[in-house]
Backbone as a printed PyTorch tensor [residue, N CA C, xyz], in Angstrom:
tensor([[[-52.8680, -44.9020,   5.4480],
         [-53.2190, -43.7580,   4.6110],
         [-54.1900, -44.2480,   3.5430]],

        [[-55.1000, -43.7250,   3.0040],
         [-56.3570, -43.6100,   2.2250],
         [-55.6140, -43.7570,   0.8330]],

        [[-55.9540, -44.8340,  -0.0430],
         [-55.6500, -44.8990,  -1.1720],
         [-55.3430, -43.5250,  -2.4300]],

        [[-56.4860, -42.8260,  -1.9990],
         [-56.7860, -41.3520,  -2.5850],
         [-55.5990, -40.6260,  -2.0900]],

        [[-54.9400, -40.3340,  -0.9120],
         [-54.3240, -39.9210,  -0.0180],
         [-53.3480, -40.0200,  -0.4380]],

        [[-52.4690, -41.4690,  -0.9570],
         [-51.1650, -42.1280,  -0.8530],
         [-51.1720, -41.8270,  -2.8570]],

        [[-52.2250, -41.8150,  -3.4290],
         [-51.7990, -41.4280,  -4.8440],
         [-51.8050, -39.7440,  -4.9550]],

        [[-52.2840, -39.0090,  -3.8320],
         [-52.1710, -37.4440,  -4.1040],
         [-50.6470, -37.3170,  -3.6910]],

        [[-50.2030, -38.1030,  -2.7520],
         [-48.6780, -37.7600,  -2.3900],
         [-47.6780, -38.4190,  -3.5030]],

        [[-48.2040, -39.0460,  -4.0890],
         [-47.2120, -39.7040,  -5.1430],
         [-46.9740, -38.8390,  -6.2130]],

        [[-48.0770, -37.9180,  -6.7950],
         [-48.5980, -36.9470,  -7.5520],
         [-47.4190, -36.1340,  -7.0890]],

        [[-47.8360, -35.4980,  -6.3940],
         [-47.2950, -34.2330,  -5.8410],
         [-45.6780, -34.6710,  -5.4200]],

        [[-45.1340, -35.9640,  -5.2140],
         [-43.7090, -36.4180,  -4.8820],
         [-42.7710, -36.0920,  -6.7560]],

        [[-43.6790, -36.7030,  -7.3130],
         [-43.1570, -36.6550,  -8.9170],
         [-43.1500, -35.3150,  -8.9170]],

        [[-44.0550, -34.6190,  -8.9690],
         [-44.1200, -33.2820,  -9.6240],
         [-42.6970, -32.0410,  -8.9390]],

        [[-43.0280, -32.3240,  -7.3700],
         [-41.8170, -31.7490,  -6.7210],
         [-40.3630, -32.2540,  -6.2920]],

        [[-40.6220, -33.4620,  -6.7660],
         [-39.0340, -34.0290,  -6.6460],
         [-37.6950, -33.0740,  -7.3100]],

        [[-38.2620, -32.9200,  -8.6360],
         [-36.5650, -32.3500,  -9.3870],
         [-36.8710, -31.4680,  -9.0260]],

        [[-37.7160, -30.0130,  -8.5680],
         [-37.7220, -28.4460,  -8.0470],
         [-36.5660, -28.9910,  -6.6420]],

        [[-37.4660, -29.7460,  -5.9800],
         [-36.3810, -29.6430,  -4.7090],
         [-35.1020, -30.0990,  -4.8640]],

        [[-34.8800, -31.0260,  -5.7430],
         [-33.1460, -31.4330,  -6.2370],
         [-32.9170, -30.0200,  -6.5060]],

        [[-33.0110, -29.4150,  -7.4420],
         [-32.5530, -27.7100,  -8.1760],
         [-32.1380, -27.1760,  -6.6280]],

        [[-33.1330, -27.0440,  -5.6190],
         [-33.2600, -26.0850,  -4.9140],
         [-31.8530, -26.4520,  -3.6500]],

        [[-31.7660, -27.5890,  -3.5690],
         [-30.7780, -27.8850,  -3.0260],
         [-29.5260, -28.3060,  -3.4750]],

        [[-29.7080, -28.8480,  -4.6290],
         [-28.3420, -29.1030,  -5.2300],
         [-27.1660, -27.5430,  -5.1230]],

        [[-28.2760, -26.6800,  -5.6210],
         [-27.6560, -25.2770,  -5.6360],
         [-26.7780, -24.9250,  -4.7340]],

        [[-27.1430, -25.4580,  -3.2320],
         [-27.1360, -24.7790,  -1.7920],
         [-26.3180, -25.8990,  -0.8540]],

        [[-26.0590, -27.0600,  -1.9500],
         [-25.5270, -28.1180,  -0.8620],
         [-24.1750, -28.1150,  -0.6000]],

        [[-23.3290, -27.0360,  -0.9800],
         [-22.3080, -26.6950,  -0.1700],
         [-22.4120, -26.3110,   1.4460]],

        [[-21.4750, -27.0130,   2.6900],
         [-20.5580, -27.8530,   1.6590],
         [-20.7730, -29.1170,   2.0130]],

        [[-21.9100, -30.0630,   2.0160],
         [-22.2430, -31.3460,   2.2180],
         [-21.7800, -31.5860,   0.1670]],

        [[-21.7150, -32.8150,   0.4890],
         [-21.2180, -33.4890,  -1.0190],
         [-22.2130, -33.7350,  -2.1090]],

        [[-22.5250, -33.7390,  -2.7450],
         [-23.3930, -34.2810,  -4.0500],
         [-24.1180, -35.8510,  -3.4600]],

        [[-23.1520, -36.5480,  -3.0110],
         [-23.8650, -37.6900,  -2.3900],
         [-25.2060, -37.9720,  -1.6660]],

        [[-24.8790, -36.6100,  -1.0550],
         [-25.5550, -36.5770,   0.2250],
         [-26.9930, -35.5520,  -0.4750]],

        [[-27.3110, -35.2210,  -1.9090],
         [-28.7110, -35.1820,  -2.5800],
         [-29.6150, -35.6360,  -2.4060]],

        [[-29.4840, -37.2860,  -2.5060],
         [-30.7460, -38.2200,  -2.8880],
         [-31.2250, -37.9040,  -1.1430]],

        [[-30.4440, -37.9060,   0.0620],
         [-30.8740, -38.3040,   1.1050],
         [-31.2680, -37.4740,   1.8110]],

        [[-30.8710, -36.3530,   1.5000],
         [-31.9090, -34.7890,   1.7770],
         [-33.2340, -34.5340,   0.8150]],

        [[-33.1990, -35.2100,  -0.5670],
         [-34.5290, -35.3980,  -0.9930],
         [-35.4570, -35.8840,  -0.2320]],

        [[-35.2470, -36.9130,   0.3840],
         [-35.8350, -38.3210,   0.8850],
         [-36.2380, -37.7060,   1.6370]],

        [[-35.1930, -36.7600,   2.9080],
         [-35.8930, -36.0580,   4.3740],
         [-37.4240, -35.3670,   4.2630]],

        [[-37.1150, -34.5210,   3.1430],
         [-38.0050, -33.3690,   2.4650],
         [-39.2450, -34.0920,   2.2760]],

        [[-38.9120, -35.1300,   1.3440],
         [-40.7840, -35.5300,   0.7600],
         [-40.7210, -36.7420,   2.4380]],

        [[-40.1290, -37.0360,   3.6730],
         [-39.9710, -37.7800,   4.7300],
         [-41.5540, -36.6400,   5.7820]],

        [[-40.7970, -35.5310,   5.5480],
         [-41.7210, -34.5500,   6.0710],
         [-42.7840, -34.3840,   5.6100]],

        [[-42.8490, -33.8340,   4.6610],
         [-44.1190, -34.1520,   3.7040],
         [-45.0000, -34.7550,   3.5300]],

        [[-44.8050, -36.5700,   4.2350],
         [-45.2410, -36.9460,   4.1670],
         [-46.3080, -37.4230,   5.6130]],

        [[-45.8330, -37.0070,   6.7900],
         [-45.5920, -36.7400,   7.9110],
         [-46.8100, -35.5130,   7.7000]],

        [[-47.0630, -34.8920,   7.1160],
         [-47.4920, -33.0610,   7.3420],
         [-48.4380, -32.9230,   5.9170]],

        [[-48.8440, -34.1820,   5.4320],
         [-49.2900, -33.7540,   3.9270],
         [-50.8660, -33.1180,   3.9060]],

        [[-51.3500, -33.3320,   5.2490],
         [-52.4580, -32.6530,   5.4740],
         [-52.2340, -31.1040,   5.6060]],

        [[-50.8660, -30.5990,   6.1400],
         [-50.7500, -29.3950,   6.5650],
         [-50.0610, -28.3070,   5.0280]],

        [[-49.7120, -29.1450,   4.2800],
         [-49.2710, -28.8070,   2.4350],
         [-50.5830, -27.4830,   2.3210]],

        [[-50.3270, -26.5380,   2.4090],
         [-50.8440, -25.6780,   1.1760],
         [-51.3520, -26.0180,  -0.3400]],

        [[-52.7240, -26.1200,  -0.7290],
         [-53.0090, -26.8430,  -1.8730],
         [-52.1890, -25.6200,  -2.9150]],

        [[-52.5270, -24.4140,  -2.4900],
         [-52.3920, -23.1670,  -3.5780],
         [-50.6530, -23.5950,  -3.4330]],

        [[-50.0420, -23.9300,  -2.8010],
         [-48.5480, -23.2420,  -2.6670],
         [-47.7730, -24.6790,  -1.9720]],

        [[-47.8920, -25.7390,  -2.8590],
         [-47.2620, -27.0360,  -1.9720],
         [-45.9790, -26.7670,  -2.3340]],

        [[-45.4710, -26.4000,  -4.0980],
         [-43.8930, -26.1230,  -4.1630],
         [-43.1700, -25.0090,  -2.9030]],

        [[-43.3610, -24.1810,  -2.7960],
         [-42.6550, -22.9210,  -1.8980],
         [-42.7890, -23.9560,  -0.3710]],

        [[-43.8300, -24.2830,   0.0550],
         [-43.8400, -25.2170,   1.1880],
         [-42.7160, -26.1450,   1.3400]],

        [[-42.9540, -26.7110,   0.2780],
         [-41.8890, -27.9630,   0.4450],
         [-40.2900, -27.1850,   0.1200]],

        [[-39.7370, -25.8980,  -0.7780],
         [-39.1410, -25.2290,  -0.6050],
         [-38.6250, -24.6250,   0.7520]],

        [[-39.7470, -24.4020,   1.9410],
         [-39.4630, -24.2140,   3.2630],
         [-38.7280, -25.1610,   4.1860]],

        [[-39.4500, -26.4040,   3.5850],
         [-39.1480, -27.9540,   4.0760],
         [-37.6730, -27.9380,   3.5220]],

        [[-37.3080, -28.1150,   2.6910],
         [-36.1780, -28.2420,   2.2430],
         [-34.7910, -27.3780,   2.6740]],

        [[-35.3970, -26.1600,   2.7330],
         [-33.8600, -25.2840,   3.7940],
         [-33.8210, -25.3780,   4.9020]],

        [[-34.5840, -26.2100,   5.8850],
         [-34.9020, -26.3160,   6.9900],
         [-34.1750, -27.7600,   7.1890]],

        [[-34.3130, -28.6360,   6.1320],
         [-33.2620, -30.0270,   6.3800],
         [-32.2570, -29.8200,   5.7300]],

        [[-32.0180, -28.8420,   4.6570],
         [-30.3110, -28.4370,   4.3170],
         [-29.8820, -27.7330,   5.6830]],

        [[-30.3200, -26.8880,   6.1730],
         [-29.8270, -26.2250,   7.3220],
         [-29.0910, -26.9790,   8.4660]],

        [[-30.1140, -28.1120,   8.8600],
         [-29.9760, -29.0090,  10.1530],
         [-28.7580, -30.2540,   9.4900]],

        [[-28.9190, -30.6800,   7.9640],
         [-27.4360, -31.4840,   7.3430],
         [-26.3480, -30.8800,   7.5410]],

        [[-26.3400, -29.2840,   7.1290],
         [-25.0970, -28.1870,   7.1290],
         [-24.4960, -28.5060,   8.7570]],

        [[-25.6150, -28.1810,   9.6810],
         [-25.1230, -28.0000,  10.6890],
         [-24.4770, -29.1940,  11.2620]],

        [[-25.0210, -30.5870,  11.0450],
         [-24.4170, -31.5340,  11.1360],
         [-22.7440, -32.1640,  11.0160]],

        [[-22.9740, -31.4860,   9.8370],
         [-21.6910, -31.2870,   8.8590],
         [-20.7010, -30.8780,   9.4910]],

        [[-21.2970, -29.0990,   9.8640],
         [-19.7050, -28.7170,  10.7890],
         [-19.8360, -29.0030,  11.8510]],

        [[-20.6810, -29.9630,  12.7430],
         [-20.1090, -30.4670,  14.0870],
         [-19.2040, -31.6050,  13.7070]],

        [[-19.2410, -32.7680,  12.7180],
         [-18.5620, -33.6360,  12.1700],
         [-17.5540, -32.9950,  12.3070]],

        [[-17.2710, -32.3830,  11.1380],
         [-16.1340, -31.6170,  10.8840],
         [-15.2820, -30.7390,  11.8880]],

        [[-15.7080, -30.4660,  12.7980],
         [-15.2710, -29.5670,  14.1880],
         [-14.5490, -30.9950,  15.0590]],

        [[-15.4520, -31.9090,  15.1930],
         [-14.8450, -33.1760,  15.5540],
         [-13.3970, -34.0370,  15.2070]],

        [[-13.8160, -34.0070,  14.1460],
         [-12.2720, -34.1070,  13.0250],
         [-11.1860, -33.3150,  12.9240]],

        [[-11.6590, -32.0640,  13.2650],
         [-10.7850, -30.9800,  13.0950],
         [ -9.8590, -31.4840,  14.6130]],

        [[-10.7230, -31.7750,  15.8790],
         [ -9.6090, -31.9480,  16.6290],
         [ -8.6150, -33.3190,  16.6560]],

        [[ -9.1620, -33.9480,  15.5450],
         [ -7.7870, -34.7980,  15.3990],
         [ -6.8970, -34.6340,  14.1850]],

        [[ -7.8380, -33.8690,  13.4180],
         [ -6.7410, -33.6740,  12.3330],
         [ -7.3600, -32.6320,  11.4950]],

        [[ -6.3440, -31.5190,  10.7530],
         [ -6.9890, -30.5920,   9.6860],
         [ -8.1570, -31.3650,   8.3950]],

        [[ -9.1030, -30.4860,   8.3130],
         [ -9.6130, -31.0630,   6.9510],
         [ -9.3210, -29.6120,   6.2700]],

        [[ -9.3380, -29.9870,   4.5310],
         [ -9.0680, -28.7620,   3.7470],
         [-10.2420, -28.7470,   3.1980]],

        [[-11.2000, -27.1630,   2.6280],
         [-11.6710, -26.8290,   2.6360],
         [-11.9510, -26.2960,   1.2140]],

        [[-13.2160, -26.9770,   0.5830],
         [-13.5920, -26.6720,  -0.7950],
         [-13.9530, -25.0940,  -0.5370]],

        [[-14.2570, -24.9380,  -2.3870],
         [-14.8450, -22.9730,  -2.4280],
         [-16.0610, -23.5280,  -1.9530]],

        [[-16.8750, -22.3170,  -1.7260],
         [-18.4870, -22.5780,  -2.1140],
         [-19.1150, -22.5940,  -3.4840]],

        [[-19.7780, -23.8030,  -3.4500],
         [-21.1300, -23.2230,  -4.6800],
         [-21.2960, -21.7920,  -4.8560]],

        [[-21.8990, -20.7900,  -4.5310],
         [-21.5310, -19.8070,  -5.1290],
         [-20.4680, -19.2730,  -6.0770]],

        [[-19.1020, -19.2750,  -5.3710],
         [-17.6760, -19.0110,  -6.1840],
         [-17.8040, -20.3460,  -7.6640]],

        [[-18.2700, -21.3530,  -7.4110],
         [-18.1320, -21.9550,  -9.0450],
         [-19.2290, -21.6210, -10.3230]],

        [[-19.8490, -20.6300,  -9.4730],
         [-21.3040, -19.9520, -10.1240],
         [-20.8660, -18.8500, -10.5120]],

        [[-20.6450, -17.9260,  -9.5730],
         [-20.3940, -16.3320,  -9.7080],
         [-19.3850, -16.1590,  -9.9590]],

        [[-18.9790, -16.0180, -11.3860],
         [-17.5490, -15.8200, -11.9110],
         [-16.8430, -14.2420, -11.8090]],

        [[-17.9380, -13.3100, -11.3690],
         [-17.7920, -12.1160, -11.4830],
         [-17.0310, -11.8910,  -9.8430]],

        [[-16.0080, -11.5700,  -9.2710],
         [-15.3330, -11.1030,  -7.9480],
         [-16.3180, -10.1370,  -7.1440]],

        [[-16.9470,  -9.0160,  -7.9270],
         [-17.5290,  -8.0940,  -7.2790],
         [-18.9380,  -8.3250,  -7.0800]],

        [[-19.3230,  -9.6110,  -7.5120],
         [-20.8840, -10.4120,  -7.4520],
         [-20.7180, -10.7550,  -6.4090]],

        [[-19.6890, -12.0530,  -6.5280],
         [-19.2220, -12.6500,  -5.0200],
         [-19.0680, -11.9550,  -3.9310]],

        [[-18.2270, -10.4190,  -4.0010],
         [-18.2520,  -9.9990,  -2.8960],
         [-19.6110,  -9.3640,  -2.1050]],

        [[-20.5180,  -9.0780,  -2.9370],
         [-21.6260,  -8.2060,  -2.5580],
         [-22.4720,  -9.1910,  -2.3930]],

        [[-22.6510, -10.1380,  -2.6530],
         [-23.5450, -11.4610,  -1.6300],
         [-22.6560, -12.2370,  -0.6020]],

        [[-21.5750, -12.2790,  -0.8620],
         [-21.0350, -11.9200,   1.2960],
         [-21.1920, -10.9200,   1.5410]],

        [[-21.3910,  -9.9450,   1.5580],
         [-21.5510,  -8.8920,   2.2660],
         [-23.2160,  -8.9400,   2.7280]],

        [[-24.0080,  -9.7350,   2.0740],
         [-25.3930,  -9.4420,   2.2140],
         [-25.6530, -10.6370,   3.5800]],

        [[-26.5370, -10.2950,   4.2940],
         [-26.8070, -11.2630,   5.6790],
         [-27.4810, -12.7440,   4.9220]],

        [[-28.1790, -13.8130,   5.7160],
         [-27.9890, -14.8070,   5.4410],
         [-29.5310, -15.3830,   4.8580]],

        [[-30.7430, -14.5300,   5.1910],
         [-32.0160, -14.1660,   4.3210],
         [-31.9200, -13.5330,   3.1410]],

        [[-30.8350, -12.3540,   3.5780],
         [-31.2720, -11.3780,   2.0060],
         [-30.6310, -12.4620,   0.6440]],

        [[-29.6650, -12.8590,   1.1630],
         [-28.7820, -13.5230,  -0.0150],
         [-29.6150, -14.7140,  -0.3560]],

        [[-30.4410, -15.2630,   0.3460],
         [-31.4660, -16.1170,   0.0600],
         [-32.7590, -15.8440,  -0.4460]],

        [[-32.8910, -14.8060,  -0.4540],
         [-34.1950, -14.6510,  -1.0570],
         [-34.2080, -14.3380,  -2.6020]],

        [[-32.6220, -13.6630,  -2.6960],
         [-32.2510, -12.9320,  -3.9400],
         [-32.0130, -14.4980,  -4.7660]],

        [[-31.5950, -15.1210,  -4.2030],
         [-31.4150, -16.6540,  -4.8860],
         [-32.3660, -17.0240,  -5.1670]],

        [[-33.0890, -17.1870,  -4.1290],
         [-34.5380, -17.8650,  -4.3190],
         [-35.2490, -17.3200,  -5.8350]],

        [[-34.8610, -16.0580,  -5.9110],
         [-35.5100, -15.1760,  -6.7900],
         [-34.7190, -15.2860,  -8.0240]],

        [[-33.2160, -15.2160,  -8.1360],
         [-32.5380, -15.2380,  -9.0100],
         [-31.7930, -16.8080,  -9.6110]],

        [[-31.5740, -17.6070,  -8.9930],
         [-31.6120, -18.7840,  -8.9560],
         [-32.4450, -19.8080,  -9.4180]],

        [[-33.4150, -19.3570,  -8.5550],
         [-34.7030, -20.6120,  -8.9140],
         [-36.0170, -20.0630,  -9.3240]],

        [[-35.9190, -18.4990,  -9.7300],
         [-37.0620, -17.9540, -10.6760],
         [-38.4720, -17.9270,  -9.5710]],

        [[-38.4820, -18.2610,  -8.5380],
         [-39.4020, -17.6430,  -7.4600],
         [-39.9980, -16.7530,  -7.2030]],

        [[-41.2840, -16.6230,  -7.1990],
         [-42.0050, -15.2930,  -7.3220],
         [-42.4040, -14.9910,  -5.9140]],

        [[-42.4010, -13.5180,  -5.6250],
         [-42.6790, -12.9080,  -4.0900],
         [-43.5650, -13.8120,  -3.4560]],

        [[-44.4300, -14.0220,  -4.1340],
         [-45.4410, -15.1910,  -3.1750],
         [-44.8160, -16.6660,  -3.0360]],

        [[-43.9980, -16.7910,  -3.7500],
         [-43.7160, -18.1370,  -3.4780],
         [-42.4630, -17.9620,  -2.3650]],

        [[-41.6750, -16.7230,  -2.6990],
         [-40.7940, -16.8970,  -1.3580],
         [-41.5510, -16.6310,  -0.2520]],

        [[-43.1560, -16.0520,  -0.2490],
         [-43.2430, -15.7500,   0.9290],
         [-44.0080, -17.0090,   1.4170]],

        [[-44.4480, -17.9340,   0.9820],
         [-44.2890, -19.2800,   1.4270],
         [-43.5600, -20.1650,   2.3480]],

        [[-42.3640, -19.8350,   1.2390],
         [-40.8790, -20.7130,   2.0600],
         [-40.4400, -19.7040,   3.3210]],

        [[-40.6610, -18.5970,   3.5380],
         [-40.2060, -17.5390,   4.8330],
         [-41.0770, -17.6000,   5.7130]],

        [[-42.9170, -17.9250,   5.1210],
         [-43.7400, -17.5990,   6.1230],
         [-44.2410, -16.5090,   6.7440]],

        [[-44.6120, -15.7140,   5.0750],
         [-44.1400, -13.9550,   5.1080],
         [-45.7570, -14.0360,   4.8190]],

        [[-46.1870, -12.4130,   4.7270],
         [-47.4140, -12.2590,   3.6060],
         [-46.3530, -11.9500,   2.5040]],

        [[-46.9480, -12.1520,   0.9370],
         [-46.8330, -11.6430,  -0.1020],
         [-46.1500, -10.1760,  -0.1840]],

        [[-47.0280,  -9.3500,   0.5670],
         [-46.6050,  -7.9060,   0.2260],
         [-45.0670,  -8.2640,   1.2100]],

        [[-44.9000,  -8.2230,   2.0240],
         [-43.7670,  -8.2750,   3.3730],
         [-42.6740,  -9.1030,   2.4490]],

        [[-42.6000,  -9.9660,   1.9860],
         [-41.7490, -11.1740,   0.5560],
         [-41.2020,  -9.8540,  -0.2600]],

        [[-42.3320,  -9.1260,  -1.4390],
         [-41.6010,  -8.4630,  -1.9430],
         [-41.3740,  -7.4790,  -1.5730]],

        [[-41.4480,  -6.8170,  -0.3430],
         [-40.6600,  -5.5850,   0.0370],
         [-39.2950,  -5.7400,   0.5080]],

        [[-39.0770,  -7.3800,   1.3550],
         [-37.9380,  -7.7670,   1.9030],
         [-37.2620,  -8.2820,   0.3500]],

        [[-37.4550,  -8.6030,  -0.2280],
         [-36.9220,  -8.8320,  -2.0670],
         [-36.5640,  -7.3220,  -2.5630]],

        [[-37.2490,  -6.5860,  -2.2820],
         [-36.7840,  -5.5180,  -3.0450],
         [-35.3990,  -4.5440,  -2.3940]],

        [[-35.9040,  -4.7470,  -1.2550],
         [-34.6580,  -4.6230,  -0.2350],
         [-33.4100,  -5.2890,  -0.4010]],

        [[-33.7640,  -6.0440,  -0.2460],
         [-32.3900,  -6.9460,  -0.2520],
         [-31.5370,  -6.6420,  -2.0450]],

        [[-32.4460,  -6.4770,  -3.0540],
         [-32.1430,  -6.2100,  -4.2640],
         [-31.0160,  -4.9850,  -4.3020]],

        [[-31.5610,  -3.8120,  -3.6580],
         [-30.8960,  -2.4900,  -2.9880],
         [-29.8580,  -2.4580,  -2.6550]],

        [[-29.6590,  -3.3810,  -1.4990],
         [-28.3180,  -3.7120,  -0.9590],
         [-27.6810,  -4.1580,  -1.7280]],

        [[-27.8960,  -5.2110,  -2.1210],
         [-27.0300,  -6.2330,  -2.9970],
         [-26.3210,  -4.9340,  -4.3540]],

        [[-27.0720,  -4.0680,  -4.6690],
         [-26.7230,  -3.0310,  -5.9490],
         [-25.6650,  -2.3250,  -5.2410]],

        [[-26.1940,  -1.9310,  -4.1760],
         [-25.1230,  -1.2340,  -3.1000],
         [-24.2910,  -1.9120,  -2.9590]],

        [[-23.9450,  -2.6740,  -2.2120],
         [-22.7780,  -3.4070,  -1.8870],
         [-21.5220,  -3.7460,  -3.4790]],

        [[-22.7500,  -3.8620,  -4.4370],
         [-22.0090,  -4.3910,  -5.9430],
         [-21.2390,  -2.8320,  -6.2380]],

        [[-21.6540,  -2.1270,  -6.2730],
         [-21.2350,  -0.4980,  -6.5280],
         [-20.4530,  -0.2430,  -5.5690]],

        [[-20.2890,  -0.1660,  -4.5650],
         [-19.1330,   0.0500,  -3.4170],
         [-18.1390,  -0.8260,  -3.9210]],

        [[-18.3460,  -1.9840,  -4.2160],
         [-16.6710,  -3.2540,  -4.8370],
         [-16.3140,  -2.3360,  -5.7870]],

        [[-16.9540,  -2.8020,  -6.8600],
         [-16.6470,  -1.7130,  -8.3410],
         [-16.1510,  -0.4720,  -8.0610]],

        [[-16.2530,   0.1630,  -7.1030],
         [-15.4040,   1.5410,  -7.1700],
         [-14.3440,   1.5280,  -6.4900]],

        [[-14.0760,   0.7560,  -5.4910],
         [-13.0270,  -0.1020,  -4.8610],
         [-11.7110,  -0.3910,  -5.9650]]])
């Protein structure tokens, strides 16, 4: 790699390192805290692999894409481990991140109730302060299509919160 090359990725490793800790720390239920530094590593692993293919306008939301894409494939890891284990012996089962966040019952219930994008985008948005274009980055949306599926999902989520509450 080109001297120029290997200090633009170093640049851009500093600058997006702690966004992507935030972005996953949030979400790393239920892999352990441990297992942070080494889903960082995957993320800027790719990155580095693809740094020609980085969006100059939009490298955070990119690497945001990068990043639920190797939480996803750890998660899934996780419960085959765990499915494994399970047939020799029970494991017990932490809350989610969410429940040590959302202290409110009828919050919690209306983001389970929401499918497995909407509740992510509303995070993305409410969580990590993400703007329509930047989720539509990490989805691979246009802009307009980001905040219409954001505003949507906003809807539901009010809905679903108002159906508990009257419950």
């Amino acid at each position: 790699m080109a001297p120029g090359r290997e200090s633009r990725f170093r640049a851009m490793a500093v600058e997006a390192t702690p966004v992507i800790g935030a972005y996953l720390r949030r979400r790393l239920y239920p892999l352990d805290v441990a297992d942070l530094d080494d889903l960082v590593e995957d993320v800027l692993i790719v990155a580095w692999r693809r740094f020609d293919d980085i969006p100059s306008d939009a490298t955070i939301p990119w690497l945001i894409g990068v990043a639920r894409n190797v939480l996803r494939n750890a998660q899934r890891k996780h419960r085959r481990m765990l499915a494994a284990q399970d047939r020799v012996r029970p494991v017990v089962s932490t809350a989610p991140a969410e429940e040590s966040v959302v202290a409110d019952e009828g919050v919690r219930q209306a983001l389970a109730a929401l499918s497995d994008d909407d509740r992510e985008i509303l995070l993305l948005h409410a969580w990590d302060g993400r703007s329509a274009a930047e989720i539509a980055a990490v989805f691979h949306l246009t802009t307009n299509a980001a905040a219409v599926r954001l505003s949507r999902a906003e809807a539901r989520f009010r809905r679903y919160f108002t159906d508990v509450a009257v419950e």
